[in-house]
LUMRO-759463 format. One record per residue (C-alpha): residue in one letter; x negated, z, y. Coordinates in steps of 0.05 Angstrom, whole numbers. Each point is the difference from the previous one (the first is absolute). Layout:
<rs>
<r r="A" x="X" z="Z" y="Y"/>
...
</rs>
This chain:
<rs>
<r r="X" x="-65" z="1122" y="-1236"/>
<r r="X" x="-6" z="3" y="83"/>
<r r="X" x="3" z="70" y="29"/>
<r r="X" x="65" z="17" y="29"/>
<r r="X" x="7" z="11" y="64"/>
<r r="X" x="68" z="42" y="37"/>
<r r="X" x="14" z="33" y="-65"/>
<r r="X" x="27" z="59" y="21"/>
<r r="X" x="54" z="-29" y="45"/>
<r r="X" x="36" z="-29" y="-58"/>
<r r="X" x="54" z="27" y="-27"/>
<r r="X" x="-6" z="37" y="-63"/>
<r r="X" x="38" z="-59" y="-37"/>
<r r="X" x="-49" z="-44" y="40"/>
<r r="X" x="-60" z="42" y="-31"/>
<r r="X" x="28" z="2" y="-69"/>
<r r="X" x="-2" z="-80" y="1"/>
<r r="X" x="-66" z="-15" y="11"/>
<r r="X" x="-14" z="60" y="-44"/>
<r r="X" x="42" z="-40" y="-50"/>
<r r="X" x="-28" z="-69" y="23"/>
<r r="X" x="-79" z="23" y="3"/>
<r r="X" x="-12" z="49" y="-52"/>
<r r="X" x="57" z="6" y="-52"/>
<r r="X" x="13" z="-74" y="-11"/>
<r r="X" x="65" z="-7" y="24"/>
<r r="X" x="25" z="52" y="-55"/>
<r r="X" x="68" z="11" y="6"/>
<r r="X" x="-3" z="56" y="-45"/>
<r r="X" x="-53" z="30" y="50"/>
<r r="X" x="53" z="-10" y="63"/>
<r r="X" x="54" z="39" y="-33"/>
<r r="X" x="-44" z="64" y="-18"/>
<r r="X" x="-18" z="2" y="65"/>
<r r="X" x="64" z="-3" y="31"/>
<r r="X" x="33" z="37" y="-62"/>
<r r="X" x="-47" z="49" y="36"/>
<r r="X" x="27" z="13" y="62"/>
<r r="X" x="59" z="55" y="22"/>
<r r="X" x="72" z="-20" y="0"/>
<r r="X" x="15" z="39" y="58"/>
<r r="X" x="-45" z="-38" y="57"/>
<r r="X" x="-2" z="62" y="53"/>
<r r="X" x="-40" z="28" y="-56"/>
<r r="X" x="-38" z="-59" y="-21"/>
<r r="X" x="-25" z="-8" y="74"/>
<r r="X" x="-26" z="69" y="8"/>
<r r="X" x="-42" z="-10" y="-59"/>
<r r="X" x="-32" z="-70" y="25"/>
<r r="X" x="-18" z="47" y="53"/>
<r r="X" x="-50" z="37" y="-31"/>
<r r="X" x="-36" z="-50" y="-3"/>
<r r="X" x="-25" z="-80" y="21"/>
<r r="X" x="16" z="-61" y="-34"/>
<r r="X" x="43" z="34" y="-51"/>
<r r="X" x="33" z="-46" y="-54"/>
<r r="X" x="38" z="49" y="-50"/>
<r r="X" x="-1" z="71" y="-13"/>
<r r="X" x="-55" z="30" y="-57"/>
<r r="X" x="35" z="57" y="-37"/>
<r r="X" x="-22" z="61" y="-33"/>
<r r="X" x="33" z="49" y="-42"/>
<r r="X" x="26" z="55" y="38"/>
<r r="X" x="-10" z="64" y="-61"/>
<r r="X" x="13" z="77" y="1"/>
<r r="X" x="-49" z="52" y="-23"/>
<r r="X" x="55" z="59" y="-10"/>
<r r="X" x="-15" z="84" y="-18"/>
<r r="X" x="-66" z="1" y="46"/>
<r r="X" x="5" z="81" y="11"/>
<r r="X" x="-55" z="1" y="64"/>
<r r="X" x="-13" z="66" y="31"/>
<r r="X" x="64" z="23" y="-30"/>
<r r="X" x="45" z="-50" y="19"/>
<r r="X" x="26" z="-66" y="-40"/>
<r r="X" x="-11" z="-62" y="30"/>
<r r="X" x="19" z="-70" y="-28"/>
<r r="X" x="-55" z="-54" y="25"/>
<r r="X" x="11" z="-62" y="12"/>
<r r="X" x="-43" z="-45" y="-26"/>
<r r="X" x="-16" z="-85" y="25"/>
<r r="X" x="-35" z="-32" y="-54"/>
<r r="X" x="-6" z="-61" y="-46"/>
<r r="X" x="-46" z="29" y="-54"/>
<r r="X" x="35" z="20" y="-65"/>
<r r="X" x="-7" z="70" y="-20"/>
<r r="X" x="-13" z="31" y="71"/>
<r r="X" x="56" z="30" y="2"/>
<r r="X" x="3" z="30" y="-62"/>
<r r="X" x="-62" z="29" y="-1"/>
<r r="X" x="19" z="35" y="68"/>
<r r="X" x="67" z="31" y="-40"/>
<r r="X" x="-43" z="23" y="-67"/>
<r r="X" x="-49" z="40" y="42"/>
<r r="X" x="60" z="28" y="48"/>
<r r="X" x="31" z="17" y="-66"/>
<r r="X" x="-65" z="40" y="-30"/>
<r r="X" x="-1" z="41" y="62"/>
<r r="X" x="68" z="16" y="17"/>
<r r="X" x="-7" z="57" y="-44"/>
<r r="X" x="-74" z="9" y="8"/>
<r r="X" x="0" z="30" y="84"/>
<r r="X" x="10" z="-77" y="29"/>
<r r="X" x="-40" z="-30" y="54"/>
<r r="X" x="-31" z="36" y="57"/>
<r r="X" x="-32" z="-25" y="68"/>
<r r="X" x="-26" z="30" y="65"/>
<r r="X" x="-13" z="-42" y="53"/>
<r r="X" x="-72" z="-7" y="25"/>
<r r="X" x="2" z="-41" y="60"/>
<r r="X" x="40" z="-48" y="36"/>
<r r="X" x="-45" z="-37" y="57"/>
<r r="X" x="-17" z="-73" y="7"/>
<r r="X" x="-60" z="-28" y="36"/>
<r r="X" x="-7" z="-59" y="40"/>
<r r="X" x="-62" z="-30" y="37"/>
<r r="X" x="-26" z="-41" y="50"/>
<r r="X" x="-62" z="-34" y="-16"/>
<r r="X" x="-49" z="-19" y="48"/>
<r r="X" x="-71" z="-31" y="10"/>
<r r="X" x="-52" z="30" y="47"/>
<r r="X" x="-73" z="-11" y="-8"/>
<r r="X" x="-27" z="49" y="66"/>
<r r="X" x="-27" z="68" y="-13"/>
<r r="X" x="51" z="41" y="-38"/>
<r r="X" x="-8" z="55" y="52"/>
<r r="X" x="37" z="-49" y="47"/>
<r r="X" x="51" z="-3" y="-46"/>
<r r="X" x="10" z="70" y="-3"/>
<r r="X" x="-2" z="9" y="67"/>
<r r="X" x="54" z="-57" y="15"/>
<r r="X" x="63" z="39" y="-60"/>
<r r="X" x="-21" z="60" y="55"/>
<r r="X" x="16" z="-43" y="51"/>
<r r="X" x="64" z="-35" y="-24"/>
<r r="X" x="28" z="44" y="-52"/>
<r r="X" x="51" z="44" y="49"/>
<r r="X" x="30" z="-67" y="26"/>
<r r="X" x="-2" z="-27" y="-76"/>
<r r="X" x="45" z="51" y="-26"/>
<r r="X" x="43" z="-1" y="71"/>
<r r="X" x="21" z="-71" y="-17"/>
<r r="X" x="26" z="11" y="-57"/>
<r r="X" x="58" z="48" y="21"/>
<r r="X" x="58" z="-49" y="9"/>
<r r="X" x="-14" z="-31" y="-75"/>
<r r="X" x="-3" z="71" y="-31"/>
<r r="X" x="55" z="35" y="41"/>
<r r="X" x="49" z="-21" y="-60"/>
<r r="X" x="-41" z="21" y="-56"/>
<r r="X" x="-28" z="57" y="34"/>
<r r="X" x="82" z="23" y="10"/>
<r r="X" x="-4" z="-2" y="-72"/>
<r r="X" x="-57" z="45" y="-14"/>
<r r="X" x="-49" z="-59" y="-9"/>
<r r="X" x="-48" z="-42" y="33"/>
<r r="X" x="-71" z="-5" y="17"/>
<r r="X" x="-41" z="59" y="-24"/>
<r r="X" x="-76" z="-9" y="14"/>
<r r="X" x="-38" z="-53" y="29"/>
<r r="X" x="-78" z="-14" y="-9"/>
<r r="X" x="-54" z="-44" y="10"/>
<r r="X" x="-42" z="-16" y="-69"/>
<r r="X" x="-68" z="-30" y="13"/>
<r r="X" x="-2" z="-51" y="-66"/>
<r r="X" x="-68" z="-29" y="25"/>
<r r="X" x="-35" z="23" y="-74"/>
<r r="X" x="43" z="-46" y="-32"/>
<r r="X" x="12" z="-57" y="46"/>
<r r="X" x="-49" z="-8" y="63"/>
<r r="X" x="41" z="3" y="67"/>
<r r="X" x="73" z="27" y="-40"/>
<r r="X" x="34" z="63" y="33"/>
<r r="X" x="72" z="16" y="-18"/>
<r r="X" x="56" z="38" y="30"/>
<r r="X" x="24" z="39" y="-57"/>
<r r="X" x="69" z="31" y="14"/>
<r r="X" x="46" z="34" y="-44"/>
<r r="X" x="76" z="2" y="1"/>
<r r="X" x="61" z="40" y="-28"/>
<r r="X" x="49" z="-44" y="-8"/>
<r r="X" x="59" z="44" y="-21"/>
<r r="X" x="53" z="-34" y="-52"/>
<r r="X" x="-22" z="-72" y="25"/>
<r r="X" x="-60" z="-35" y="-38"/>
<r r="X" x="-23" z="-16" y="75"/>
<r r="X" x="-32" z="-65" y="-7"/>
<r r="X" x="25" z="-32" y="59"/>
<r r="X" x="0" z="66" y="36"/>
<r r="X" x="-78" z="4" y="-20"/>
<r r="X" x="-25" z="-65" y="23"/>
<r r="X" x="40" z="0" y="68"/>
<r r="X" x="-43" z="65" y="14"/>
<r r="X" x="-57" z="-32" y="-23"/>
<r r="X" x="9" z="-55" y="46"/>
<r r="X" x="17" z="36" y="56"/>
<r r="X" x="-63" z="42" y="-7"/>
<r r="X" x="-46" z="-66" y="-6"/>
<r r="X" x="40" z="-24" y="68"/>
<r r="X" x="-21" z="52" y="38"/>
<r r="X" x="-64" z="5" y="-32"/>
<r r="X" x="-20" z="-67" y="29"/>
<r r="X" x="17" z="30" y="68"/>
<r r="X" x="-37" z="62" y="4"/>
<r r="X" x="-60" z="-44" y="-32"/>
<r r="X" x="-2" z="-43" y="66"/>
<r r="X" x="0" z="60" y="42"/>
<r r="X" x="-43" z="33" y="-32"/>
<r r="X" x="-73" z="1" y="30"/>
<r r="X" x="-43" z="26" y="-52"/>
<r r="X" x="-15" z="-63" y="-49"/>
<r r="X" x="-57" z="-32" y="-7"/>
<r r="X" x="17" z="-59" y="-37"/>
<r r="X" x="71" z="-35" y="-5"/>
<r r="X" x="68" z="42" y="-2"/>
<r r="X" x="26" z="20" y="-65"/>
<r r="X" x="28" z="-62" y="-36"/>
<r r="X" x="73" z="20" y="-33"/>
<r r="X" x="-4" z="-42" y="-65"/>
<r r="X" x="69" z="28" y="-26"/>
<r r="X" x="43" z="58" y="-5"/>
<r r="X" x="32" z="19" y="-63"/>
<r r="X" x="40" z="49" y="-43"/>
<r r="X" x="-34" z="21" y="-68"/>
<r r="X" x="32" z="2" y="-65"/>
<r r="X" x="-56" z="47" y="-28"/>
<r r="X" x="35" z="66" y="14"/>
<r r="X" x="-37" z="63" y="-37"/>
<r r="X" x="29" z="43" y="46"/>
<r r="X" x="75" z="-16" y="-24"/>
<r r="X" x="-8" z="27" y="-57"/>
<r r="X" x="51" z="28" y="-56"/>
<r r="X" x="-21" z="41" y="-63"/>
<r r="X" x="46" z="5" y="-59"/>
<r r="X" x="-8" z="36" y="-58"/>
<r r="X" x="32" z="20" y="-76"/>
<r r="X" x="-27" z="49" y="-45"/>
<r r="X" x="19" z="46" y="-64"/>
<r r="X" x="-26" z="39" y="-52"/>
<r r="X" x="-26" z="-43" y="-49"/>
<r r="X" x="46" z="32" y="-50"/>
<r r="X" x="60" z="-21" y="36"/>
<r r="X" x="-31" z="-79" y="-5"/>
<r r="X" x="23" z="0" y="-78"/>
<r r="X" x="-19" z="-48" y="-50"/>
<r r="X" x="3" z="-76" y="28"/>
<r r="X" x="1" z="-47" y="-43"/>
<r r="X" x="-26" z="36" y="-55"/>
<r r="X" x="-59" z="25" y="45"/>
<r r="X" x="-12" z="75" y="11"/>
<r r="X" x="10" z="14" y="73"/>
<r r="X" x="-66" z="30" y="1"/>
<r r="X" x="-26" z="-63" y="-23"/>
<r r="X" x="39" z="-36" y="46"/>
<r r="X" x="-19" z="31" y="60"/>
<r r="X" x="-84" z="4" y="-25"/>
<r r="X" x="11" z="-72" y="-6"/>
<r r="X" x="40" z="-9" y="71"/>
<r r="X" x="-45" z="29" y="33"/>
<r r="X" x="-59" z="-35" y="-25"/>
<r r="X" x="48" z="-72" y="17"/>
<r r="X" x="-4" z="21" y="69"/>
<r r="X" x="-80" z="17" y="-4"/>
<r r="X" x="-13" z="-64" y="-14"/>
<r r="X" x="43" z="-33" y="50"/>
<r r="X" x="-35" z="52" y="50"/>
<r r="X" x="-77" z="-27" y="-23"/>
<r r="X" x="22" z="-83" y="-18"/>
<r r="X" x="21" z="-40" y="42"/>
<r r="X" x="21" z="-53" y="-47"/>
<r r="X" x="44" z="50" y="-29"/>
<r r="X" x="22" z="36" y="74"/>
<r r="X" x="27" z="-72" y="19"/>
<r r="X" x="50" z="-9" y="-54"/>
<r r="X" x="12" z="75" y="1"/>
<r r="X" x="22" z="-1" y="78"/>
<r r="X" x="32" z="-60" y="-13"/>
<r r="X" x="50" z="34" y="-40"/>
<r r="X" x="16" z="46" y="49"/>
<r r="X" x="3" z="-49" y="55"/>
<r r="X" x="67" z="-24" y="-42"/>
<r r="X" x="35" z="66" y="19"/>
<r r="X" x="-19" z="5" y="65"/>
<r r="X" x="11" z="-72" y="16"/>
<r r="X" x="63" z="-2" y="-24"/>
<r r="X" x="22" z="50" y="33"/>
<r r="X" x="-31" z="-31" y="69"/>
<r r="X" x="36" z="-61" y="-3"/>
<r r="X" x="68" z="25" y="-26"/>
<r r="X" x="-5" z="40" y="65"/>
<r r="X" x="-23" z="-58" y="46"/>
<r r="X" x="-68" z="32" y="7"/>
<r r="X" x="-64" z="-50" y="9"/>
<r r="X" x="-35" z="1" y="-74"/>
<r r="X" x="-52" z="-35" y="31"/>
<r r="X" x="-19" z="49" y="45"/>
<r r="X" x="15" z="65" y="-50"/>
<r r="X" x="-43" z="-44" y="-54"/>
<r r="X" x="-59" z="-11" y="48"/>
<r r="X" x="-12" z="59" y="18"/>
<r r="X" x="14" z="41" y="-61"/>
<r r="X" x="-58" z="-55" y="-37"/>
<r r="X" x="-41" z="26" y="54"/>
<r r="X" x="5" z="67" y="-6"/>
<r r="X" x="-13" z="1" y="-76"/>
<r r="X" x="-72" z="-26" y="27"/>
<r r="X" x="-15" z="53" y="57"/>
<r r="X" x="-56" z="27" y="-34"/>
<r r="X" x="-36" z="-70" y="-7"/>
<r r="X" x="27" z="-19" y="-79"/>
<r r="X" x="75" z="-18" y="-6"/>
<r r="X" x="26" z="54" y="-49"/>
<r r="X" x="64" z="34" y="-36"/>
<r r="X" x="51" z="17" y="58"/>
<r r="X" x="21" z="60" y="-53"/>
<r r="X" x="-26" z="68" y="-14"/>
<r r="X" x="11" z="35" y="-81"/>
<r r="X" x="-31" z="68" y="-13"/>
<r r="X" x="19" z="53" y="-57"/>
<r r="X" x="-8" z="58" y="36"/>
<r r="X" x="22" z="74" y="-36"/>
<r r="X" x="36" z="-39" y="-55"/>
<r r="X" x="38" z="-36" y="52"/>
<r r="X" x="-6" z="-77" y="13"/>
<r r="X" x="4" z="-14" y="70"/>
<r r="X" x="6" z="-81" y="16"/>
<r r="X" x="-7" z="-7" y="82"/>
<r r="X" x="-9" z="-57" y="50"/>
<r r="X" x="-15" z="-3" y="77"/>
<r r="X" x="40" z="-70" y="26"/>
<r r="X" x="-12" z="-29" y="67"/>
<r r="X" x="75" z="-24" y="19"/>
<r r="X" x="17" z="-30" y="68"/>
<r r="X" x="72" z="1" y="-8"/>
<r r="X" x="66" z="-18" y="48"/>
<r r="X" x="73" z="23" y="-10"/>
<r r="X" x="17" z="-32" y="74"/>
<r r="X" x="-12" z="-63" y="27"/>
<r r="X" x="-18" z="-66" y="-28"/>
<r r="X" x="24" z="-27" y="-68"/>
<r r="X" x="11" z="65" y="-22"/>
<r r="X" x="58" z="-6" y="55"/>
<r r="X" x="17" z="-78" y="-11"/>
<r r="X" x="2" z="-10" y="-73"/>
<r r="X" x="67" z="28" y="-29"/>
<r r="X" x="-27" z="12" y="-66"/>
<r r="X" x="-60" z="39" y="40"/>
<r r="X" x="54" z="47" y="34"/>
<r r="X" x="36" z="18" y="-65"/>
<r r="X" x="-72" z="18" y="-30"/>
<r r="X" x="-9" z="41" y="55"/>
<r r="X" x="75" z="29" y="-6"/>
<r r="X" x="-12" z="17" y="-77"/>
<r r="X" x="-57" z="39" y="22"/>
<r r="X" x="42" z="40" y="41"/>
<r r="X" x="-24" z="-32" y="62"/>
<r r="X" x="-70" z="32" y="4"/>
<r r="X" x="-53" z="19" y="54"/>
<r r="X" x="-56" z="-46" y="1"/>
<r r="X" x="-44" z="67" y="-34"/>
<r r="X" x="57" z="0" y="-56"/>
<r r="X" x="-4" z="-70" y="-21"/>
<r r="X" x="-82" z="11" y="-14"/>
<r r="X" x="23" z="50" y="-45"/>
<r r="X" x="41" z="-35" y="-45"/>
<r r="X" x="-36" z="-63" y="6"/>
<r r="X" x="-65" z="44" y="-18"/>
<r r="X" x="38" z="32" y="-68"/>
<r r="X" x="24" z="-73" y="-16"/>
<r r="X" x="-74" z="-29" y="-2"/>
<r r="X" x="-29" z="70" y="-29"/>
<r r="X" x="57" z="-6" y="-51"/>
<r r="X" x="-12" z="-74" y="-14"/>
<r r="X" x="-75" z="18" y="-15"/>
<r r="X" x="20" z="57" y="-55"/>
<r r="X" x="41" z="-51" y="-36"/>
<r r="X" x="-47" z="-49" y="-7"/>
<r r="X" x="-58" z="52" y="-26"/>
<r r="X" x="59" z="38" y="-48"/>
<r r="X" x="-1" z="-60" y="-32"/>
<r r="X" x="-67" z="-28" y="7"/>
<r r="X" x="-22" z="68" y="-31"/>
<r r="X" x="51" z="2" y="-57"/>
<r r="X" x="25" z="-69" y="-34"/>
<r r="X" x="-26" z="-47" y="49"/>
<r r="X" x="27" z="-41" y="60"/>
<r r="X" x="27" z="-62" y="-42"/>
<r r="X" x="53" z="28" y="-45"/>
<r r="X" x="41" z="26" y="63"/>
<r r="X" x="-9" z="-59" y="52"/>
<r r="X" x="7" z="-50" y="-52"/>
<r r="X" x="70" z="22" y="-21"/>
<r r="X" x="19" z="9" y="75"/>
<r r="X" x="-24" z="-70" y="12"/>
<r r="X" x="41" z="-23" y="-64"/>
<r r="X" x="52" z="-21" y="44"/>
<r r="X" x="-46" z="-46" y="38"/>
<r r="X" x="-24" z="-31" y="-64"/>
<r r="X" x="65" z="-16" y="-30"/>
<r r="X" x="24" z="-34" y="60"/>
<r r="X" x="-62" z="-40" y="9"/>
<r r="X" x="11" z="-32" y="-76"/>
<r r="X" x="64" z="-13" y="15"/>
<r r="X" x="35" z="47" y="-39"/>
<r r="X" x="80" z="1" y="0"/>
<r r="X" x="39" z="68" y="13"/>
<r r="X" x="16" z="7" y="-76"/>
<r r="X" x="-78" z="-19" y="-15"/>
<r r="X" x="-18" z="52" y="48"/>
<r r="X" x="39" z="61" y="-31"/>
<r r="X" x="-24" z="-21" y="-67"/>
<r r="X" x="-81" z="2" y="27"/>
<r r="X" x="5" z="48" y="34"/>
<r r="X" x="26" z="41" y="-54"/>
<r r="X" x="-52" z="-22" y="-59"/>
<r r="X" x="-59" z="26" y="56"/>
<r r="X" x="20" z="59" y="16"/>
<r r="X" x="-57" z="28" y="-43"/>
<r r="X" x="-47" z="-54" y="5"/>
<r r="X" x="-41" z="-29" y="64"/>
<r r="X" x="22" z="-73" y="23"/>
<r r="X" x="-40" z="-64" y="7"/>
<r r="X" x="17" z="-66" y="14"/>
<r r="X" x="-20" z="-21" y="-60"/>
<r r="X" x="32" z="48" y="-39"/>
<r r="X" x="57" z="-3" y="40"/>
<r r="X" x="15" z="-80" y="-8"/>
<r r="X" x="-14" z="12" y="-75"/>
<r r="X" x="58" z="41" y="-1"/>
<r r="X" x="37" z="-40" y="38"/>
<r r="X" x="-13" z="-63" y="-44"/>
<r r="X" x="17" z="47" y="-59"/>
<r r="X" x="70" z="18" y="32"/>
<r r="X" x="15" z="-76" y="13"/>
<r r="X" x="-7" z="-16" y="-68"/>
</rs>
C-alpha cells in the first residue's frame, strides 16, 4: 500500500472507499455499518463531522441515568456517557445506600488554573530577576483587552511569577500564571494569555540592557492540565450502626474491612491503579456526557494521585467515634459554557438535567459520581467479590456475542440469575437448550 496523499479533501463517501478498498477488503458488509452509522437528519450529521477531521461515521455510547443522588440535600439525577456494563448501576446502588444514610456532601476547595511560559536562559539568574522587574508592569498591561471579558465576569488572570527551574533543567525559567476562569473550562482563553505574555516577553527582552548572554529563548507557552488548586472534596459518612448487615457481613466488619481496602490502595500502587481506575468510570462518564475533555480531567487527576512522589488511592476511609467517614479531594477543570459542552446536543441536555449548573456545581456532582463509583466497587470487593455482580450485568453482552435468540435470551438469563456466567458455561447451556 502507497501513502495517501489529499485525504482529507475527500468526501466522507470518498474516505469510506478507500477505507473499504485498503483496509476492509472491499466488505460490503463493512460500507453499510458505516453508513448505517450516520444521522438521518444531515444538519445534524454535519455538526458532528465537525468535531472533528476526517470523520467517517459516528462512534456511539450509551447515554445512562444515575437517579436518587441526594447531594448536599438536594436530588440530582446524573447523567452518565459510558460503554462499560455495570457503570451505571453501580452509581444507582450506592445513591440508593445513602439516600437514607445523610447523601453526598462537597465544599469546594479551589477553582484556579495555571498556565506557563517556558523559557531558556543560561546568564546569571540575578539577570533574570532583574529583567520580570523590568518587564512585568508592561506584561500584565498587555493583557487587558484579552481579559476585559472574563475579568466582567469575575475571572481572569490572578497572579503572575517568574520560577527559576535551573535545579532541574540548566538554563529553564517559567512564567507561571494562574487563572480563574469562571463557568468556562478556559483552555483557549488560557493559552491566548499565555501567548500574549510570551509576545511581549520577547520585546521587553530586546530592550532590555542587563543580559549577559543571549535573550530569553520562548520555547512554548502552554495551559496545564495538572490543576491542585481546583480542587473539590466530597464526602459520606454514618454511624456504623446505620451501615447494617451487607451481604451477610456485620457493618462493623464491613467498614474494618473498607477501610483497610482503601489502606492498601493508599500504600500499593499496583492496587491504587485499578482502585482509581474505578473511580475514573464515574467521573469520566460524567465528563463526556457533559462535553467536558476526559483527557484533560484524566491527566491531571493521574497526576495528582502522585503529588507526593508514589501514585496512590485518590480516596480517604477512617472510622472515627464509631462513624465511618469515606472522603476524596478531586482536581476537576470543568466547563458548563463554551465548547462541546455548547455544540453537542446530547452535551446541552446533560447539562439541562443537571439543572444547568455553575462550573463549581458540576465538580460537585462529578466528584460524588467518582467517590460513589469507588464505594461500590470496595462494597463489593469487601463482601462477595467483584465477579458475581459485573458478570451478571455483562450477561447481556455475553448472550449476544453467542448469538443467542430473544427467546434463548429470556430463558439464560433466567437459569443465571443465581449463578456467575462464562462463555463456556454459557454455550453449554445454550447447546443444551437447542437440543
Amino acid at each position: 500500500m502507497q501513502p495517501v496523499t489529499g485525504f482529507s479533501k475527500l468526501s466522507k463517501s470518498q474516505k469510506i472507499d478507500w477505507l473499504v478498498s485498503h483496509h476492509l477488503d472491499d466488505s460490503t458488509t463493512a460500507r453499510e455499518t458505516l453508513v448505517q452509522y450516520w444521522n438521518e437528519d444531515e444538519k445534524l450529521q454535519d455538526l458532528h463531522d465537525g468535531f472533528s477531521e476526517n470523520t467517517v461515521t459516528n462512534y456511539l455510547f450509551p447515554f445512562g441515568l444515575a437517579p436518587n443522588f441526594l447531594i448536599d440535600g438536594e436530588l440530582v439525577t446524573i447523567p452518565m456517557a459510558i460503554e462499560e456494563s455495570s457503570v451505571v448501576a453501580a452509581a444507582c446502588k450506592a445513591a440508593k445506600f445513602w439516600l437514607d444514610r445523610g447523601g453526598f456532601k462537597t465544599q469546594i476547595k479551589g477553582t484556579l488554573k495555571s498556565g506557563q511560559v517556558h523559557l531558556m536562559y543560561y546568564g546569571l539568574g540575578s539577570e533574570m530577576d532583574a529583567f520580570y522587574a523590568f518587564a512585568k508592569a508592561e506584561l500584565l498591561e498587555s493583557l487587558e483587552q484579552i481579559n476585559a471579558s472574563m475579568k466582567k465576569r469575575g475571572g481572569g488572570i490572578q497572579e503572575l511569577s517568574l520560577i527559576d527551574k535551573t535545579k532541574s533543567l540548566e538554563g529553564y525559567y517559567q512564567l507561571h500564571a494562574t487563572f480563574e476562569t469562571r463557568d468556562a473550562m478556559g483552555a483557549n482563553f488560557i493559552n491566548t494569555t499565555l501567548e500574549q505574555l510570551a509576545t511581549t516577553l520577547r520585546k521587553k527582552a530586546s530592550e532590555f540592557q542587563g543580559f549577559s548572554s543571549d535573550v530569553p529563548e520562548v520555547i512554548m507557552s502552554i495551559l496545564s492540565n495538572y490543576v491542585p488548586d481546583c480542587v473539590v472534596n466530597v464526602s459520606v459518612s454514618c454511624k456504623i450502626e446505620e451501615i447494617g448487615t451487607i451481604n451477610g457481613v456485620t457493618g462493623a466488619a464491613f467498614a474494618r474491612k473498607f477501610v483497610r481496602a482503601v489502606d492498601i490502595a493508599t500504600v500499593e500502587p499496583y492496587r491504587a491503579v485499578t482502585h482509581n481506575k474505578g473511580i475514573m468510570n464515574g467521573i469520566d462518564a460524567v465528563v463526556i456526557a457533559t462535553g467536558n475533555d476526559f483527557r484533560a480531567v484524566e491527566a491531571g487527576v493521574h497526576a495528582f494521585a502522585s503529588r507526593d512522589g508514589q501514585y496512590r488511592s485518590l480516596t480517604r476511609a477512617r472510622i472515627e467515634n464509631d462513624n465511618f467517614v469515606f472522603e476524596a479531594d478531586f482536581p476537576l477543570a470543568l466547563g458548563t459554557v463554551g465548547g462541546l459542552t455548547s455544540l453537542h446536543p446530547l452535551s446541552k441536555l446533560a447539562i439541562q438535567i443537571l439543572g444547568n449548573p455553575s462550573a463549581e456545581h458540576l465538580m460537585k456532582v462529578t466528584a460524588v459520581a467518582g467517590l460513589a463509583q469507588n464505594f461500590a466497587a470496595l462494597h463489593s470487593l469487601v463482601t462477595t467479590g467483584i465477579q458475581a455482580g459485573h458478570m451478571k450485568m455483562h450477561l447481556v453482552n455475553m448472550l449476544e456475542q453467542i448469538g443467542a435468540t430473544d427467546e434463548e435470551k429470556k430463558v439464560l438469563r433466567q437459569e443465571y440469575t443465581d449463578k456467575t456466567p462464562s462463555f463456556s458455561s454459557l454455550r453449554e447451556s445454550l447447546n443444551l437448550l437447542r437440543k
